[in-house]
N, CA, C and O atoms as CSV, one atom per row, in Angstrom:
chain,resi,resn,atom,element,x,y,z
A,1,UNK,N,N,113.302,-61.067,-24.471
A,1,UNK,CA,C,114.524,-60.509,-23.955
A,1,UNK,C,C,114.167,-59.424,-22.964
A,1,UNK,O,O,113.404,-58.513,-23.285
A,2,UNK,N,N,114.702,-59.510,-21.787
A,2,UNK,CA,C,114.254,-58.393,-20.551
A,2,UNK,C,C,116.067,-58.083,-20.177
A,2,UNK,O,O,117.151,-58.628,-20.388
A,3,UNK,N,N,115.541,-56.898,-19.528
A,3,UNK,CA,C,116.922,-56.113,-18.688
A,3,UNK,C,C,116.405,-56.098,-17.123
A,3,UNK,O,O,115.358,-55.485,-16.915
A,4,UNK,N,N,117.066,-56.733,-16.000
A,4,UNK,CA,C,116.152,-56.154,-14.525
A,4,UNK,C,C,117.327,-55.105,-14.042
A,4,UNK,O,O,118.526,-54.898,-14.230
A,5,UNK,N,N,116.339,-54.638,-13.384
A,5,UNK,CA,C,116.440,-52.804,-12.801
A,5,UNK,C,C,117.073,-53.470,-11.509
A,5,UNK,O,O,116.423,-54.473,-11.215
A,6,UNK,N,N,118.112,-53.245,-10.655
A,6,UNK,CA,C,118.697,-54.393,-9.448
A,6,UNK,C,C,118.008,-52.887,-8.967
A,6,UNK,O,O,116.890,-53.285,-8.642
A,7,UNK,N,N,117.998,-51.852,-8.798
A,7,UNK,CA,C,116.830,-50.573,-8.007
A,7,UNK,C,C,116.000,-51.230,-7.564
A,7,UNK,O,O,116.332,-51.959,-6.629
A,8,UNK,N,N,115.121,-51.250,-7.854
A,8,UNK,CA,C,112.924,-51.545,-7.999
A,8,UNK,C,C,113.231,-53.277,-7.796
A,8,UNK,O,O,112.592,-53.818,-6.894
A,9,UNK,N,N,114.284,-54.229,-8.696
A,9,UNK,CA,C,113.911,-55.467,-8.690
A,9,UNK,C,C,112.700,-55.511,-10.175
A,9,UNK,O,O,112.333,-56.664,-10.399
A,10,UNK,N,N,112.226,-54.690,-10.922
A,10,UNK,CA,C,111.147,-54.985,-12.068
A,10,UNK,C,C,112.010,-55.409,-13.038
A,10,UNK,O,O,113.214,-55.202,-12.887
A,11,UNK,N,N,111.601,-55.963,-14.002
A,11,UNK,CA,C,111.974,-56.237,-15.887
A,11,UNK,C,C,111.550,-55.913,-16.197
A,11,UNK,O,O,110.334,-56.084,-16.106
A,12,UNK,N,N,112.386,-54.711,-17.227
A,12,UNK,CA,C,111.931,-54.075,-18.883
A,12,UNK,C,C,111.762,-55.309,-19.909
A,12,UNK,O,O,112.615,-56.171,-20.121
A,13,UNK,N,N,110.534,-55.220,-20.479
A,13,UNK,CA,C,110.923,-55.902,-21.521
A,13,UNK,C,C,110.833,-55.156,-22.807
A,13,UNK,O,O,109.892,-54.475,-23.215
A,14,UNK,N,N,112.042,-55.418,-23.404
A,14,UNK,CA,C,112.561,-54.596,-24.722
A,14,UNK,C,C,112.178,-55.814,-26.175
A,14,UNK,O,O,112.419,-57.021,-26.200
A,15,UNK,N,N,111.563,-55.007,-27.191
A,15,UNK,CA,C,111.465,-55.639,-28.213
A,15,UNK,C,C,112.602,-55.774,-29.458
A,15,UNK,O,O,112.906,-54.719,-30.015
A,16,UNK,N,N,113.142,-56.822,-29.848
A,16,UNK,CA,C,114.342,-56.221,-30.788
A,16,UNK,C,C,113.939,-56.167,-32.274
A,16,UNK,O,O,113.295,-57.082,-32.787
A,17,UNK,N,N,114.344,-55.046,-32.970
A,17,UNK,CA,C,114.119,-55.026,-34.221
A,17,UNK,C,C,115.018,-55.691,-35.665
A,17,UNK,O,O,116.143,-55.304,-35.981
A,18,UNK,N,N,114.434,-56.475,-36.215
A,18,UNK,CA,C,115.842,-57.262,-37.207
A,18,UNK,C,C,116.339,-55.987,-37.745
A,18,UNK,O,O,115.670,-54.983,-37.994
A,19,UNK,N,N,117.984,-56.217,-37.935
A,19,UNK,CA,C,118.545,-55.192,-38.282
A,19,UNK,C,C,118.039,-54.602,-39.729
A,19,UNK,O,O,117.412,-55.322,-40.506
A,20,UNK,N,N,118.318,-53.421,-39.987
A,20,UNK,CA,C,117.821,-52.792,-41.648
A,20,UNK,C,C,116.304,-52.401,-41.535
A,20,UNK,O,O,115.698,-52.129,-42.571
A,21,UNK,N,N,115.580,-52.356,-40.162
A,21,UNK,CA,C,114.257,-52.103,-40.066
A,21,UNK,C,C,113.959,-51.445,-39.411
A,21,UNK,O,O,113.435,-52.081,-38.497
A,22,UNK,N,N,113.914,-50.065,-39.143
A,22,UNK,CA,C,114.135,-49.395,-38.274
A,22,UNK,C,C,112.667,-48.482,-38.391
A,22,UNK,O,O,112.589,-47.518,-37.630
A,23,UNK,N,N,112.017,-48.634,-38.907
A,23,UNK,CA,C,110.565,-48.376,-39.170
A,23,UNK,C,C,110.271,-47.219,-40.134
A,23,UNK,O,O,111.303,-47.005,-40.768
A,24,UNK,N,N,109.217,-46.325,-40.533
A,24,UNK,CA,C,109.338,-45.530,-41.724
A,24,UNK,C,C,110.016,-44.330,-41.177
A,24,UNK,O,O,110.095,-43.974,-40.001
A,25,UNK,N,N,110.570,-43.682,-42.423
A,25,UNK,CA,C,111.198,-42.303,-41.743
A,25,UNK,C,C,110.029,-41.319,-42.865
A,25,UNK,O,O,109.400,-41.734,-43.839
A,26,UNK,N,N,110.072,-39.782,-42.207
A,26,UNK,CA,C,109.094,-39.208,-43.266
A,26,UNK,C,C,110.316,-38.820,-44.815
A,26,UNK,O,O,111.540,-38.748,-44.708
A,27,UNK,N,N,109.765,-38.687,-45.719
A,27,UNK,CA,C,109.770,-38.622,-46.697
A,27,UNK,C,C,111.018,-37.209,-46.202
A,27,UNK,O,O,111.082,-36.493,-45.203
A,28,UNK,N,N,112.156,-37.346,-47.903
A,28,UNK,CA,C,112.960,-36.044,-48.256
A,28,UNK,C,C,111.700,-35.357,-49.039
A,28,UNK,O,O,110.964,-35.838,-49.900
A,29,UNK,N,N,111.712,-34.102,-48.453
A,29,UNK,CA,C,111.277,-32.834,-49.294
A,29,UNK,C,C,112.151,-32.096,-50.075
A,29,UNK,O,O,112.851,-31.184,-49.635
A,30,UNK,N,N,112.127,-32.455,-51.181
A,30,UNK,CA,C,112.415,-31.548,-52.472
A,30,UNK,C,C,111.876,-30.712,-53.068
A,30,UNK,O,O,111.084,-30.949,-53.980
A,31,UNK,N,N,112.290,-29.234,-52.561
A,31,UNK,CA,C,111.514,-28.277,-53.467
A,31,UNK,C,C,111.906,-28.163,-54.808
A,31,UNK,O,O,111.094,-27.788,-55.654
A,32,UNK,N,N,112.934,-28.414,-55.060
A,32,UNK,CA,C,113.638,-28.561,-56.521
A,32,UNK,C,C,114.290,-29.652,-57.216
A,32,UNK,O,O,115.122,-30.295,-56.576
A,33,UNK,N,N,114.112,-29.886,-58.108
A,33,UNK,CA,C,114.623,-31.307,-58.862
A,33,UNK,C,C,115.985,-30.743,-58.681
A,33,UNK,O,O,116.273,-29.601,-58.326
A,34,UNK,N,N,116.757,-31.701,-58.975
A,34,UNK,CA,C,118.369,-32.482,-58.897
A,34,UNK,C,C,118.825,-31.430,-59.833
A,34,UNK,O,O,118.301,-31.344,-60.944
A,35,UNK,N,N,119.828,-30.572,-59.436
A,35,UNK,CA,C,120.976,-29.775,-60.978
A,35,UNK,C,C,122.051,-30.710,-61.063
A,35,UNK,O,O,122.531,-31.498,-60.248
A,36,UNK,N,N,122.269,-30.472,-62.070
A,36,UNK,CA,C,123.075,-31.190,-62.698
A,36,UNK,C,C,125.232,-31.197,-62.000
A,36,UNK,O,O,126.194,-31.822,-62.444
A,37,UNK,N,N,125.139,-30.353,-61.007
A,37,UNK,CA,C,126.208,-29.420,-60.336
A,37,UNK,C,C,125.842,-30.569,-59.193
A,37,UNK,O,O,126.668,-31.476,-59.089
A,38,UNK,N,N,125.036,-30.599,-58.594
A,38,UNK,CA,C,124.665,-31.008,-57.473
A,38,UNK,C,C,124.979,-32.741,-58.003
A,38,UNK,O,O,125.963,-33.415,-57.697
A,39,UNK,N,N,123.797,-33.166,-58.881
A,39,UNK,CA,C,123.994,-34.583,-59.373
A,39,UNK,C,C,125.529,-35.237,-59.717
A,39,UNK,O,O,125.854,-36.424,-59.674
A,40,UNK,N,N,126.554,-33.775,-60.157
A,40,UNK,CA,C,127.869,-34.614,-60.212
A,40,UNK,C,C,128.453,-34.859,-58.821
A,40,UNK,O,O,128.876,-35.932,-58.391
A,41,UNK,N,N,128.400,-33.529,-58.110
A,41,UNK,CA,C,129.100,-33.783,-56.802
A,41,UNK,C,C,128.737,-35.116,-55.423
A,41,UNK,O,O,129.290,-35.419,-54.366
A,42,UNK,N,N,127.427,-35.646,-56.239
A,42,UNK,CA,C,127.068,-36.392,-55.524
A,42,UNK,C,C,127.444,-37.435,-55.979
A,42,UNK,O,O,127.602,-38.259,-55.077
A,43,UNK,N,N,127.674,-37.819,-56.967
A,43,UNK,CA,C,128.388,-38.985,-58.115
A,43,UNK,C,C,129.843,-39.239,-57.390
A,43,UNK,O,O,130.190,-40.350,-56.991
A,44,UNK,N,N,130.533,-38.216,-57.293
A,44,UNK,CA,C,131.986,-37.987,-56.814
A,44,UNK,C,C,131.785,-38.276,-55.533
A,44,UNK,O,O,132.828,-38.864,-55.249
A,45,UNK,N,N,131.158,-38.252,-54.607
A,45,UNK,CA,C,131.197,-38.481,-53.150
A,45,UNK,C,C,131.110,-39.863,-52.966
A,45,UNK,O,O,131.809,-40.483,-52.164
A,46,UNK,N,N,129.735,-40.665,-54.151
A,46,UNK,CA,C,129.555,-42.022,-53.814
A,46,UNK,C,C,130.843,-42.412,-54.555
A,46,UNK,O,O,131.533,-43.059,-53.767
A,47,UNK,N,N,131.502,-42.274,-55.847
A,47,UNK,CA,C,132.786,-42.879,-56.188
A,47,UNK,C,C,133.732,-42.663,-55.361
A,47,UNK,O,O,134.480,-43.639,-55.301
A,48,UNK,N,N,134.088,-41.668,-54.576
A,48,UNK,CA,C,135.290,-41.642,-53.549
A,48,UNK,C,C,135.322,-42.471,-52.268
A,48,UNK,O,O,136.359,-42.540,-51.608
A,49,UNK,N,N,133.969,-43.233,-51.829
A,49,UNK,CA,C,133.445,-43.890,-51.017
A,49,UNK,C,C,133.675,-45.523,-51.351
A,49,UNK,O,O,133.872,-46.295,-50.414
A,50,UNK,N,N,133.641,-45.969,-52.637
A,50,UNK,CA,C,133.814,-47.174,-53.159
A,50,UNK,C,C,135.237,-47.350,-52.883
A,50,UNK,O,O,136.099,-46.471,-52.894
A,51,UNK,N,N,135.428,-49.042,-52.543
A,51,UNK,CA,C,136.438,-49.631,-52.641
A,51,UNK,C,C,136.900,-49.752,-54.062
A,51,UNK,O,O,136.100,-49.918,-54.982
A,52,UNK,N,N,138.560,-49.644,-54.283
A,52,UNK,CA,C,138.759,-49.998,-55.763
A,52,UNK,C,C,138.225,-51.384,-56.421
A,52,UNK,O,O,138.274,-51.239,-57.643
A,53,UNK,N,N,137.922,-52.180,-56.211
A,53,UNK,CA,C,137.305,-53.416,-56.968
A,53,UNK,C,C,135.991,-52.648,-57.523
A,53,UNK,O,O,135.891,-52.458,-58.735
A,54,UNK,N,N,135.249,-52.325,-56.865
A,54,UNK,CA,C,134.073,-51.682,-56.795
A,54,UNK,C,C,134.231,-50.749,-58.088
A,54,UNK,O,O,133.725,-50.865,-59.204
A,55,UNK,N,N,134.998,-49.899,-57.630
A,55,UNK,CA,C,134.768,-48.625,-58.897
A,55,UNK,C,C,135.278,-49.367,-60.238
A,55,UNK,O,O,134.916,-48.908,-61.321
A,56,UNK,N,N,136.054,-50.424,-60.192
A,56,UNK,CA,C,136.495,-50.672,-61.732
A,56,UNK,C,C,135.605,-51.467,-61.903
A,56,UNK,O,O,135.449,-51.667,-63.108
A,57,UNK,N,N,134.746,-52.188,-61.114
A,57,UNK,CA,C,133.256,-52.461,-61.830
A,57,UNK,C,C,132.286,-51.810,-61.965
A,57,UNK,O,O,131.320,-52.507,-62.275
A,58,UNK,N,N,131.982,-50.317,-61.840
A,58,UNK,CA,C,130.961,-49.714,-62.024
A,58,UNK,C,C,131.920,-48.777,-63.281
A,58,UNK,O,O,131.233,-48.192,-64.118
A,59,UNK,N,N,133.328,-48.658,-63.389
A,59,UNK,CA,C,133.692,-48.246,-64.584
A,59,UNK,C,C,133.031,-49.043,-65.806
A,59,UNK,O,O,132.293,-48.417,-66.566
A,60,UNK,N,N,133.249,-50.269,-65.996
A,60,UNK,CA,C,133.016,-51.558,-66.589
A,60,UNK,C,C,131.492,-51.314,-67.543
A,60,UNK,O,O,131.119,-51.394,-68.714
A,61,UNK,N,N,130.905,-50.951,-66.108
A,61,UNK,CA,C,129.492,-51.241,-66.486
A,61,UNK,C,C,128.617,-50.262,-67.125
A,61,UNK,O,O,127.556,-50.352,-67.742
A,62,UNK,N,N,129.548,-49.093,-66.717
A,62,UNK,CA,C,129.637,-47.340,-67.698
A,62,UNK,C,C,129.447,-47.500,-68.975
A,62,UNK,O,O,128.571,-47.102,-69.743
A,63,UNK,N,N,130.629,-48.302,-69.135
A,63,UNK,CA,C,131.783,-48.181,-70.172
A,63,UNK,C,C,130.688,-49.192,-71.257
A,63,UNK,O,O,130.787,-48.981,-72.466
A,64,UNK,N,N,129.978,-49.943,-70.913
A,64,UNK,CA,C,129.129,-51.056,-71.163
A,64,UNK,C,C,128.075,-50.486,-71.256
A,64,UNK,O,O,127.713,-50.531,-72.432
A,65,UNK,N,N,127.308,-49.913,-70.576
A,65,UNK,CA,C,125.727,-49.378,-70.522
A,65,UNK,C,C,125.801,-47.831,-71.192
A,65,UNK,O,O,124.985,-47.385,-71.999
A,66,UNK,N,N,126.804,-47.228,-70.738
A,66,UNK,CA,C,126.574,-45.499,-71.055
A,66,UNK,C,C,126.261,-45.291,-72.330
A,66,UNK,O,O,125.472,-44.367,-72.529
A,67,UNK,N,N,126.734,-46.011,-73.453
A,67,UNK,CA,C,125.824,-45.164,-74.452
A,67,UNK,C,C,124.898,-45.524,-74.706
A,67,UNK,O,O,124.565,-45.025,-75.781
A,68,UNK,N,N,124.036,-46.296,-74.255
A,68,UNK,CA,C,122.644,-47.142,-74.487
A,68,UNK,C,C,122.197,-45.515,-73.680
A,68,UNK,O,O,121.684,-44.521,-74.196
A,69,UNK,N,N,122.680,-45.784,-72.101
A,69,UNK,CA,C,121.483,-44.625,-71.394
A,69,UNK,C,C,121.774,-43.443,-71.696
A,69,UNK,O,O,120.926,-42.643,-71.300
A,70,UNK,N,N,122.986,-42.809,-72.465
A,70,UNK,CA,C,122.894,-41.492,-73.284
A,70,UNK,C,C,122.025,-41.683,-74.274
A,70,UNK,O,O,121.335,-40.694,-74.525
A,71,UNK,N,N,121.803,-42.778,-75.015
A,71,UNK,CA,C,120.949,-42.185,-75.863
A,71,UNK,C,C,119.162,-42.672,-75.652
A,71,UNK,O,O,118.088,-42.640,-76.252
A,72,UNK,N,N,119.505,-42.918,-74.933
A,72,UNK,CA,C,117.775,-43.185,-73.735
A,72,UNK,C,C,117.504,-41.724,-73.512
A,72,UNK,O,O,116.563,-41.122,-74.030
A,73,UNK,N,N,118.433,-41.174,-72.669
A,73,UNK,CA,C,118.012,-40.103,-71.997
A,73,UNK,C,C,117.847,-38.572,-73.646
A,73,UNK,O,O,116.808,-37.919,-73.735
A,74,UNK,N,N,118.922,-38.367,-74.565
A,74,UNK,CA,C,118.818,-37.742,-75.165
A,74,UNK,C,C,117.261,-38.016,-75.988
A,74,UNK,O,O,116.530,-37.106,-76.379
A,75,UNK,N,N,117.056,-39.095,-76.093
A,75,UNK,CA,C,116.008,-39.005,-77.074
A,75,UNK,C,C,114.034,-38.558,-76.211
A,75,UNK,O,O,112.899,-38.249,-76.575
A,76,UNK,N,N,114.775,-38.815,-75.033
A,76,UNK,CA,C,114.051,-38.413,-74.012
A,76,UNK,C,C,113.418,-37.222,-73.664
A,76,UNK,O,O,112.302,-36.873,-73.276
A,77,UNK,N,N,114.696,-36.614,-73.978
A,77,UNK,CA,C,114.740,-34.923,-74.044
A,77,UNK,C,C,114.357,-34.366,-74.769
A,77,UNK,O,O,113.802,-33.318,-74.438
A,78,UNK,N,N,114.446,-34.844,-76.594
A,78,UNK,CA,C,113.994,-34.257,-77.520
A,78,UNK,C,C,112.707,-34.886,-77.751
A,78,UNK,O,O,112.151,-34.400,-78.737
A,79,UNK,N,N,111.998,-35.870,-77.133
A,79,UNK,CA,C,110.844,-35.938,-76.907
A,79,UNK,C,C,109.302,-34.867,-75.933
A,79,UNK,O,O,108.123,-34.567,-76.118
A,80,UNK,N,N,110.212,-34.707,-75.087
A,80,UNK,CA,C,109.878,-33.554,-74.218
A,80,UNK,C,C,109.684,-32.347,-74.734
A,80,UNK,O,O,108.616,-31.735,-74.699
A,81,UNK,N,N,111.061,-31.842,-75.398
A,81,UNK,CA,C,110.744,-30.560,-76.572
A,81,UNK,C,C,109.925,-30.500,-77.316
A,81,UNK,O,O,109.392,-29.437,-77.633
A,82,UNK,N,N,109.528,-31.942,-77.917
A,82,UNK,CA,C,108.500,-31.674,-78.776
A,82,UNK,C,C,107.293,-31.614,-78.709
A,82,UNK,O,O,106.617,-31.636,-79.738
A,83,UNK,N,N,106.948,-31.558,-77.943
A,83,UNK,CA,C,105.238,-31.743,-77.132
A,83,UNK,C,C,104.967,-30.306,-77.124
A,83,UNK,O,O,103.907,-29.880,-76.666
């Protein structure tokens, strides 16, 4: 794929990239892990962003998974304490 310059009369030739590939970006720097203040408001931004079909399937799947990963994560915690 080329573009000509009607100026000069030359062709650019441009390379195209498949979309979603836009090459590496550097890394987020986090000086601090995630608070828990921060982790909700960010919860609330991606749910206010969802279409309703959407959110009553990630309600669904809450409503379905959440106490498995509450008690993943709690036992997690009191694993940690105990070390």
């Amino acid at each position: 794929m080329g573009t000509a310059d009607r100026a000069t009369g030359t062709t650019k030739t441009t390379t195209r990239r498949p979309h979603g590939h836009n090459g590496a970006m550097p890394p987020l720097k986090v000086t601090r892990g995630l608070g828990p203040v921060t982790a909700a408001l960010a919860a609330y931004d991606v749910w206010r962003r969802l279409p309703p079909k959407q959110r009553r399937w990630l309600a669904q799947q809450a409503r379905y998974h959440g106490p498995r990963i509450a008690k993943q994560a709690f036992d997690a915690q009191r694993s940690r304490r105990g070390r």
